[in-house]
Each structure stands twice: as C-alpha cells, then as structure tokens.
PLY file of the C-alpha trace (Angstrom):
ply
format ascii 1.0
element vertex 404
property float x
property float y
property float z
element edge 403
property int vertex1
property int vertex2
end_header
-21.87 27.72 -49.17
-25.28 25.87 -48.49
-26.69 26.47 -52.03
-23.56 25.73 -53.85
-23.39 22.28 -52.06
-26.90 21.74 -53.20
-25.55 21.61 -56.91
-23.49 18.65 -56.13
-25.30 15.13 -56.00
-24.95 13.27 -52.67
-22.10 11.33 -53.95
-20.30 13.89 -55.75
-20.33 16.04 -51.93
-19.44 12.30 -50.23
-16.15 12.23 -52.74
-15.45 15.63 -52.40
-15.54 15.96 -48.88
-13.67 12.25 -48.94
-10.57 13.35 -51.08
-10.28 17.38 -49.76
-9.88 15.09 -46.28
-6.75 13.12 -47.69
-5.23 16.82 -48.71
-6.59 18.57 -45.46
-4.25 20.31 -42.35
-5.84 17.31 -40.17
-4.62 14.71 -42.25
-1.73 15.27 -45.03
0.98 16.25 -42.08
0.36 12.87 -40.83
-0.22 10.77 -44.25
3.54 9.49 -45.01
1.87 7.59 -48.01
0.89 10.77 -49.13
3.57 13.25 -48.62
6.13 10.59 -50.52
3.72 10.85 -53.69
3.76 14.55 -53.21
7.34 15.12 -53.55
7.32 12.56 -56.59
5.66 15.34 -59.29
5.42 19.04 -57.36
2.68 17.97 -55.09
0.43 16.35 -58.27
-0.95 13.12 -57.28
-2.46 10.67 -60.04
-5.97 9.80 -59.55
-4.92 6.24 -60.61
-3.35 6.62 -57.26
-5.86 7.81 -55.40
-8.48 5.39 -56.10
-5.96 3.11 -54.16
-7.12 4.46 -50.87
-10.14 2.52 -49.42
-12.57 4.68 -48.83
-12.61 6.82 -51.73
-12.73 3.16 -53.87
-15.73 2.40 -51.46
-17.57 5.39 -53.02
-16.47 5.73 -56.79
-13.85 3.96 -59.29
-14.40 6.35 -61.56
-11.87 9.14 -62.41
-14.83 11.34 -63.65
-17.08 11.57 -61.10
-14.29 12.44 -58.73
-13.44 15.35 -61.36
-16.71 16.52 -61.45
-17.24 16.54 -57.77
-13.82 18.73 -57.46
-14.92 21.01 -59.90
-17.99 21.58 -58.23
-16.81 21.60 -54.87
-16.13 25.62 -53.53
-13.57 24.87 -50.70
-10.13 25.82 -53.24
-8.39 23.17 -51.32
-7.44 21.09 -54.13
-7.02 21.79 -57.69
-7.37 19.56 -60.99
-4.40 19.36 -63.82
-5.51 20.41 -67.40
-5.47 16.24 -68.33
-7.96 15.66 -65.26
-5.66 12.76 -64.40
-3.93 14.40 -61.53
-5.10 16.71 -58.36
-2.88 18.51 -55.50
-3.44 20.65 -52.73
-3.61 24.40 -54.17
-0.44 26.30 -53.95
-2.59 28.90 -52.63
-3.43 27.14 -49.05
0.31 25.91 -47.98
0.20 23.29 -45.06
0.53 24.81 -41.48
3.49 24.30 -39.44
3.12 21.50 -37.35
4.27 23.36 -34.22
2.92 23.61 -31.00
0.40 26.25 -31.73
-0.68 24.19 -34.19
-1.39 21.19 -32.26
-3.48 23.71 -29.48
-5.41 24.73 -32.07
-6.28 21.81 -32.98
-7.18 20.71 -29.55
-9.26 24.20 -29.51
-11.30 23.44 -32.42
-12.00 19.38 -31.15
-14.83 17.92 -29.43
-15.17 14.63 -28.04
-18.50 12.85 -28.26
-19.55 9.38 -26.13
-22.53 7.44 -26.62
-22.84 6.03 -30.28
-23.85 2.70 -30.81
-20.66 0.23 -31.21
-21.90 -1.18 -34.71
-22.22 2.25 -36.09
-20.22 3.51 -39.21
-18.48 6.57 -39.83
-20.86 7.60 -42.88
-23.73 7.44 -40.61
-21.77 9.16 -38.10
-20.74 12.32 -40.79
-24.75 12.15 -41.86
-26.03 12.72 -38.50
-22.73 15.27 -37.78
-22.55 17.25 -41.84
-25.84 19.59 -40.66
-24.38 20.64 -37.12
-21.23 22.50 -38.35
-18.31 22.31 -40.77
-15.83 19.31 -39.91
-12.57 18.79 -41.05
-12.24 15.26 -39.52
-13.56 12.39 -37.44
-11.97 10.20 -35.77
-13.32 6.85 -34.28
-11.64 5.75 -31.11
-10.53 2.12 -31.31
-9.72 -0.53 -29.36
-6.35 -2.43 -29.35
-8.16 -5.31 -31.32
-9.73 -1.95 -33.34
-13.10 -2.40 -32.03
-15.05 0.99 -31.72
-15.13 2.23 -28.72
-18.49 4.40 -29.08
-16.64 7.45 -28.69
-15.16 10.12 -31.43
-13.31 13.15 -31.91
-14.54 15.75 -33.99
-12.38 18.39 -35.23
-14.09 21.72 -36.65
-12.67 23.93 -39.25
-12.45 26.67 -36.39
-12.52 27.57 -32.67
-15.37 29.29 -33.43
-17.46 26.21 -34.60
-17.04 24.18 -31.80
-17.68 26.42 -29.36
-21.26 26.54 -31.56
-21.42 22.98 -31.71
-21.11 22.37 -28.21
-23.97 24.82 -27.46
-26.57 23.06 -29.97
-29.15 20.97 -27.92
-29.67 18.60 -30.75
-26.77 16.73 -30.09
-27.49 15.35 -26.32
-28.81 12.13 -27.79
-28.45 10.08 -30.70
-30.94 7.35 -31.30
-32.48 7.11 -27.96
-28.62 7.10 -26.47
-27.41 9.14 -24.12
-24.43 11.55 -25.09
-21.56 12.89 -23.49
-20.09 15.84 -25.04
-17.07 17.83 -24.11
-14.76 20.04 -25.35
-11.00 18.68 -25.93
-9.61 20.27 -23.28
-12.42 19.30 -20.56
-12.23 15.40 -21.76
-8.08 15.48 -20.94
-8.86 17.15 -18.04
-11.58 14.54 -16.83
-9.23 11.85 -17.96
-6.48 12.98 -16.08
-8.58 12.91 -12.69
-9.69 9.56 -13.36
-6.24 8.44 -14.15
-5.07 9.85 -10.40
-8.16 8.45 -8.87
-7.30 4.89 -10.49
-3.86 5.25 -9.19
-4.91 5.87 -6.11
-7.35 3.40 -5.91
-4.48 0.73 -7.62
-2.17 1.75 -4.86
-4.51 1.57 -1.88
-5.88 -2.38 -2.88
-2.40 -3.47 -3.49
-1.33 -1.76 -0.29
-4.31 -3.45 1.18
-3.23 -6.77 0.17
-0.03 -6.43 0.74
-1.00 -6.22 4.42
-3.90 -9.02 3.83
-1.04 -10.62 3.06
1.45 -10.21 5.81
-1.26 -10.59 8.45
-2.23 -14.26 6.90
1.63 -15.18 6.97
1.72 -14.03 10.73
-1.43 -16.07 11.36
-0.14 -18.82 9.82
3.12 -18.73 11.35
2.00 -17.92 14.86
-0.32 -20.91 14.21
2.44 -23.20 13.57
4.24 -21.66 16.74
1.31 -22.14 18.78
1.14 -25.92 17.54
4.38 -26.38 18.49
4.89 -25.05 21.90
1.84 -26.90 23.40
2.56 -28.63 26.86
5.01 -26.18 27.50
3.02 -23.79 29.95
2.83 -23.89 33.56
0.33 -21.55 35.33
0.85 -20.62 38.88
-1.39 -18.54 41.43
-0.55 -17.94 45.15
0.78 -15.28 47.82
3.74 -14.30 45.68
4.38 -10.75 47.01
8.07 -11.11 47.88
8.80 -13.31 44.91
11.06 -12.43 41.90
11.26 -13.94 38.10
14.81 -14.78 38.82
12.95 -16.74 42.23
11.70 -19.08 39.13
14.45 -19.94 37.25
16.18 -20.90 40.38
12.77 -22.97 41.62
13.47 -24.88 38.38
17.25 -25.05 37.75
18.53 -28.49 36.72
14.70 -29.81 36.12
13.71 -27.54 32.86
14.59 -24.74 30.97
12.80 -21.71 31.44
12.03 -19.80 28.02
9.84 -17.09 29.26
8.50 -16.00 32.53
5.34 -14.39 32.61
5.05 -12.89 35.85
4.79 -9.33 37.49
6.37 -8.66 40.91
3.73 -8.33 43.15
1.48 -10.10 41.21
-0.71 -13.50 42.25
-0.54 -15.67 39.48
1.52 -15.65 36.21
2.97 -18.67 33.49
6.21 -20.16 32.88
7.22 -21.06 29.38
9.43 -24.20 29.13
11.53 -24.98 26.38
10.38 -28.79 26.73
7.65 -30.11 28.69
6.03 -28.88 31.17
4.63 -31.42 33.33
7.92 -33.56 33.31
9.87 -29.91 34.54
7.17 -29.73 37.17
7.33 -33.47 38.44
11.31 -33.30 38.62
11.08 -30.02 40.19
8.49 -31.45 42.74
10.26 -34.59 43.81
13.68 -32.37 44.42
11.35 -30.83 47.02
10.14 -33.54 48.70
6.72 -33.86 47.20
5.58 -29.95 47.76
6.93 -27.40 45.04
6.82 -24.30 46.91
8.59 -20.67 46.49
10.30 -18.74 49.41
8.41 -21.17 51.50
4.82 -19.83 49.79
2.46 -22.23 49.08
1.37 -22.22 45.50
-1.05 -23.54 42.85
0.17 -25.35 39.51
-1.12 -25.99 36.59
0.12 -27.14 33.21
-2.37 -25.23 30.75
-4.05 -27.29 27.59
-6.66 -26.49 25.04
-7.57 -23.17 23.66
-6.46 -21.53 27.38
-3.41 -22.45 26.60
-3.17 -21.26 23.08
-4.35 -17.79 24.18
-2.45 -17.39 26.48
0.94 -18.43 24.32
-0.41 -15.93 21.53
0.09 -13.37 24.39
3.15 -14.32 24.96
4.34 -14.26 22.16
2.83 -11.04 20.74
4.80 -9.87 23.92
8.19 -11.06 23.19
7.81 -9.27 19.84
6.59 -6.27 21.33
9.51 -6.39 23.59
11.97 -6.99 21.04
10.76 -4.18 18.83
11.02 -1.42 21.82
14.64 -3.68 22.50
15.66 -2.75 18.66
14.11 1.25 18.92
16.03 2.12 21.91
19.68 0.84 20.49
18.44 2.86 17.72
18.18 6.02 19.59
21.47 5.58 21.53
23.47 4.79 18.25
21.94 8.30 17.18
22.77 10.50 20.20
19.83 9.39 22.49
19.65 7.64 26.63
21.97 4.58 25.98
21.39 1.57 27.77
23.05 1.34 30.37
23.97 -1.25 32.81
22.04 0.55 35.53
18.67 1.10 32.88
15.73 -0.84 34.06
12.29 -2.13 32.47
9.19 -1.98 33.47
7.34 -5.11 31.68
6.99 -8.60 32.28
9.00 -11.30 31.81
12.40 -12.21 31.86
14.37 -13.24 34.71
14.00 -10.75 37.08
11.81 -8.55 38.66
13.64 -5.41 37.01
15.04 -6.61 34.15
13.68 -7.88 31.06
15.00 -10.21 28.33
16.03 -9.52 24.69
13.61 -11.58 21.93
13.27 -12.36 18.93
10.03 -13.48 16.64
11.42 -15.05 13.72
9.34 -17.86 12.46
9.89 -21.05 13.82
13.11 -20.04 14.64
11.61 -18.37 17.69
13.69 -17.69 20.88
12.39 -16.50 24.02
15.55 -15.42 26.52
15.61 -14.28 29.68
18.01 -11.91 31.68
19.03 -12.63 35.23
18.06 -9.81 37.55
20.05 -6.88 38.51
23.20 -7.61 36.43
24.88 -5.66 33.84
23.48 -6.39 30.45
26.08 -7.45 27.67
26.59 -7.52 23.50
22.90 -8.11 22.25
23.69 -11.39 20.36
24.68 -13.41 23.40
22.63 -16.98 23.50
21.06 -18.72 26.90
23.53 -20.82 28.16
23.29 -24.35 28.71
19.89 -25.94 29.96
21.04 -26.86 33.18
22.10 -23.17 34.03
20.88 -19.92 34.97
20.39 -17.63 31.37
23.54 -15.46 29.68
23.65 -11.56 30.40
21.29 -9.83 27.52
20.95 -6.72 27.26
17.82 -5.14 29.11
14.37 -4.80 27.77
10.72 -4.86 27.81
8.89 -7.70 28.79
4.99 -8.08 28.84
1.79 -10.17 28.25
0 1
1 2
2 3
3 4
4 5
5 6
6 7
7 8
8 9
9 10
10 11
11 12
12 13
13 14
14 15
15 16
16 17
17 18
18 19
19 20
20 21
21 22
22 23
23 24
24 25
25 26
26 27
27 28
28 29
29 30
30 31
31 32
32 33
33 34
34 35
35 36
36 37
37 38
38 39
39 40
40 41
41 42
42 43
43 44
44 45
45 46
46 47
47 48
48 49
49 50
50 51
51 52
52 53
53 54
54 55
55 56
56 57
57 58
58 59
59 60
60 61
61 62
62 63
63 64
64 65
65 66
66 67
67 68
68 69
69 70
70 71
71 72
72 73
73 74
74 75
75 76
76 77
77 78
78 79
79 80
80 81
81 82
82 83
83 84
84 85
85 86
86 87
87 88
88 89
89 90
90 91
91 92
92 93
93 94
94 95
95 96
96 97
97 98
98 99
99 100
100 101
101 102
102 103
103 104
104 105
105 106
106 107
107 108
108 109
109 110
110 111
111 112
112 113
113 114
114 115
115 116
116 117
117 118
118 119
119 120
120 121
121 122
122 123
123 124
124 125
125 126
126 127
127 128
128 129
129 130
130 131
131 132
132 133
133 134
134 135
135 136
136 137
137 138
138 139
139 140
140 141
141 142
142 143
143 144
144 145
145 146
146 147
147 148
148 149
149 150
150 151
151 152
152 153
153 154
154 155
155 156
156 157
157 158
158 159
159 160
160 161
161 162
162 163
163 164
164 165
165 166
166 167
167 168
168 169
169 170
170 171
171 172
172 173
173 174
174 175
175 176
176 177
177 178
178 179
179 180
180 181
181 182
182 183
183 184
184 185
185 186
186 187
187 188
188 189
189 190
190 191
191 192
192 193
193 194
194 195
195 196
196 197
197 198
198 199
199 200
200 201
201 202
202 203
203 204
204 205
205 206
206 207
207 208
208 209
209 210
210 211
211 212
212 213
213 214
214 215
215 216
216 217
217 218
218 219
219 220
220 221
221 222
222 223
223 224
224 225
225 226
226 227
227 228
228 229
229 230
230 231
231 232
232 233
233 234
234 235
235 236
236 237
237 238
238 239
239 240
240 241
241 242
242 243
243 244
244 245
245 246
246 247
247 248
248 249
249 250
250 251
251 252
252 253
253 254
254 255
255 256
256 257
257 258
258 259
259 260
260 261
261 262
262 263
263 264
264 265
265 266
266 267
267 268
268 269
269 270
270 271
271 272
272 273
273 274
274 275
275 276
276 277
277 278
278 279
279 280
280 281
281 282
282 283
283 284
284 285
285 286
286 287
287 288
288 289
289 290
290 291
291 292
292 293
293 294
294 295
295 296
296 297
297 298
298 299
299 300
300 301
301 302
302 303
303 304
304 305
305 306
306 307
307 308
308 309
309 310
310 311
311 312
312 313
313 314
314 315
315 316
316 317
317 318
318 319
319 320
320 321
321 322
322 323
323 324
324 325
325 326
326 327
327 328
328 329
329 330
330 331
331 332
332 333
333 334
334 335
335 336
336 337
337 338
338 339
339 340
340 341
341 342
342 343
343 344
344 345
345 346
346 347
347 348
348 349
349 350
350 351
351 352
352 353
353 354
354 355
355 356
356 357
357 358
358 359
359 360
360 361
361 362
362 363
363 364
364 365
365 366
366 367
367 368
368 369
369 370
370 371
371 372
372 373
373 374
374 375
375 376
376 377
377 378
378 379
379 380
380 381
381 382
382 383
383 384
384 385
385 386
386 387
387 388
388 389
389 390
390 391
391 392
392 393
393 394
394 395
395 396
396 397
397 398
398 399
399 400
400 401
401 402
402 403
C-alpha cells in the first residue's frame, strides 16, 4: 500500500484521500447533500458537482487531476464513469447499516486527542497524523462560535489500528505540547465523571448559598427586631426562690404588658420583655407600691438594660421563642400522628412564659413577631388564641417550651 501511494504526487494522494472521504462509511450516511445527488443518477455524482464542496476546490479545480488521482489511488472505494465526468462509490463496497453495532464500532476504532495548538489546521493535523496509521476521518471539535477547541477525534479504518495508535510513543507531544490521548470509550467515561463531579459541585455552592442566603435574611431581620424592641428589657436579680413567672405578670398588671418572661424558678436574676417601654412599666409599677417594687415581699434589683447588653440578651430571647415554637409545632405534629398529645396536665421544662410550669406558644415571623405567655397551671386551649387585652393577665395557649 506504501509503494503504490508513492506513485501518486502529494496532491494527487491529498485529493484522493479528500474525495474517497466524501464517499466513506464515516461520512456519506451523514452527508444529506450527498445522498440526494446519489439517488439523482444510480449513485453517479458529476465532478462539476463535486468541485462545489470546499475543500476539494481548496486543493484542485481541475476535473483531471482529480481523475488521475482516482485512478491511481488502490483503496476501490470509488470508481470513475467511461466519460471521466462522473464518480460513485463502487457497487462492490455497499454502505454499512447505520445500526447500533455500527455506531460501537465506530466508537471502537476512535481516539480522542487534546493538546494541539488552537490556530492549527486540519491539513497540518492529517500531515503530522497520515504516517501513524490509516484514518478514515478527523474531526475538529468546535466551539459554539466554531472556534477549535484543540481537541480531535480520530477515527481508524479498524479496531485494530487504534489500539496500535494508542500504543505509539510518538504521539505524546506535538510541537513542544503536551498530549492527552484516549481511547473513545475512556474519554466518555472521563467525561461522564466530570459531568457528576460538576453536578455535585453545582449543587453543593447553590445549596451553600441558598443558606448564605437565608442566614443574611435572618440577620437582617433579627437586626431590625433587635432595633425595634430596644427599651423594652427589664433585668432583675434578688432572693427569688419562692417566686413564679405568673408572680410577674401580676407584679406588673395594669402598668405594662409583659411579652416574655425570662426567668427560671429558683433562679436569682432573669429579664422581662415589655411590649412598650420599659422604664415607664417600671415607674408606674413602682409608685402603685409606694416607692419600693418588691415581689412576695423580696427585695429586688432593677434594671432597664441598654447598649449591646441589651441587644444580646434580646437575640437570646428571641432565638428562644423560636426554639420554643419549633418544639411547640413538632409535638402537635407527633400527636396528630399517633404520638403523647398535649394534654392539659403536660408540662415544660424551659423558660419563659407565665408560669413556673408552663410555657408560652411563639411565633418568629419577621416583624410581625409575637412573644405570648401562658398563665401557670391552667389548661392550655386552640393554638391560635391571641393575649388578651394589655391591662389583663395573657389568654390560655397551649403549653410549650420556653428558654434563653
């Protein structure tokens, strides 16, 4: 095969090769152009015609030479008519079924190559490819705006051949560049893992800011909560052994609502969350008692809470009333399901709420917060029940958790 190529001048071989690749199993199945000319005059095809096709014009105009170079060539793919006007594929080599055995052989007999420079043509490529084995086609990988992508696919005449190619050691670099060769098969593979990993990694950053996301909405929104609840916490510290939340609400009935009461029984000190102000709940509360606000006669220490104390320590409450609220919502879950109910006898174990053994129903919605209380040791009622009015002692909620 080697010597009889030899008798053909580099041109004649570059239009042979060109035109045998119009009529070849890689390309004619998928040539419409073609196949409609084919069907026009038993599979002849004018030369007149062919010389329409880009790349063969690119190398000759002339009818002859392409003759001449089909004459010469020894693959029996095409054939000439007596008039040397016309050629067509030989009878004698019928087109395969395009099945799928036909397209794995095809992927068999491929080899993908990375690594050519981007300015590089496909007659340079075919130059440096012609010596390393027989090739039916090659196929630059473009871009959407059909920019090569440095990369082709080289399909051998057999199985056999690329399995040869890919063994050379001539073809790890090409002009000083670095190439990555693979079979067909192992590029889809590799493709297909760094599809998944790419999904994964898509998924996981829009997951992550998803919850970048949330969190700076909750910021934000527990900033505007926290800017508008200031002056509305009063701290208190003292012997408070035998007092009660519900010992609070009635310390303070008439002079302020009470939103939140963050105290555990037993405990020395806690904070009272006032749906107004603070100090003017504490003065009225104070002068209804003569000048000393004390609880169960105790003597106790108050203080309205400013500045970054008192932002803390309304982010805790708040964080708690949520908390609360979200245990609240888990257990009606579970009873609606089969589970422990809540009964009117249930009791918490938090913080909060009116009540040393009770705690109160929230909700953290925005600045549409509300922070309600329960009055200790009666019978909890329908969930959606508001606080009464401000003068008065809170509706029946149902019971839940209450911490800081």
């Amino acid at each position: 095969m080697a010597e009889k190529q030899e008798e053909m001048s580099p041109i004649e071989l570059k239009v042979a090769r060109q035109i045998e690749y119009y009529f070849g199993d890689h390309n004619l199945p998928r040539d419409k152009f073609l196949k409609e000319q084919l069907k026009l005059d038993d599979g002849w095809v004018t030369l007149e015609t062919m010389l329409k096709f880009n790349r063969l014009k690119c190398l000759t105009t002339e009818t002859s030479v392409i003759v001449e170079a089909l004459q010469k060539s020894k693959t029996g793919i095409l054939e000439v008519s007596e008039d040397k006007t016309k050629v067509r594929r030989s009878p004698d080599k019928p087109l395969p079924e395009v099945n799928d055995d036909y397209k794995d052989t095809l992927k068999q007999k491929s080899v993908y190559m990375k690594g050519f420079p981007l300015d590089i043509s496909l007659d340079e490529i075919q130059e440096w490819l012609n010596p390393k084995g027989t090739i039916e086609n090659i196929q630059m990988r473009r871009t959407l705006q059909r920019q090569f992508k440095g990369s082709v696919f080289i399909c051998f005449d057999t199985e056999e051949s690329s399995k040869l190619f890919l063994e050379r050691s001539d073809i790890k670099s090409f002009k000083d560049n670095e190439m990555l060769v693979l079979s067909r098969e192992a590029y889809h593979v590799k493709k297909t893992e760094e599809r998944k990993q790419f999904k994964a990694a898509t998924k996981a950053k829009a997951k992550q800011n998803v919850e970048q996301q949330q969190k700076n909405a909750e910021d934000k929104e527990m900033g505007l909560l926290l800017d508008e609840q200031t002056g509305c916490l009063l701290k208190f510290s003292g012997e408070l052994e035998d007092v009660s939340r519900e010992d609070f609400h009635e310390l303070f009935s008439g002079h302020g609502k009470i939103k939140w009461v963050n105290f555990t029984r037993g405990a020395k000190e806690g904070t009272l969350l006032f749906d107004g102000n603070a100090t003017e709940a504490f003065d009225k509360a104070k002068e209804a008692s003569g000048g000393e606000l004390k609880i169960k006669d105790n003597s106790v220490n108050w203080q309205v809470l400013d500045g970054d104390e008192e932002k803390a320590e309304l982010k805790n409450i708040i964080e708690a009333q949520q908390e609360s609220y979200n245990r609240s919502k888990n257990r009606v879950s579970r009873g609606r399901s089969g589970g422990r109910g809540r009964g009117g006898g249930g009791r918490g174990r938090g913080r909060g709420g009116r009540g040393g053994r009770d705690q109160g129903r929230s909700q953290y919605k925005g600045k549409k917060t509300k922070f309600e209380s329960d009055d200790e040791g009666e019978k909890p009622v329908a969930p959606k029940r508001e606080l009464e009015d401000n003068d008065g002692p809170a509706a029946k909620v149902p019971k839940t958790e209450n911490g800081s």
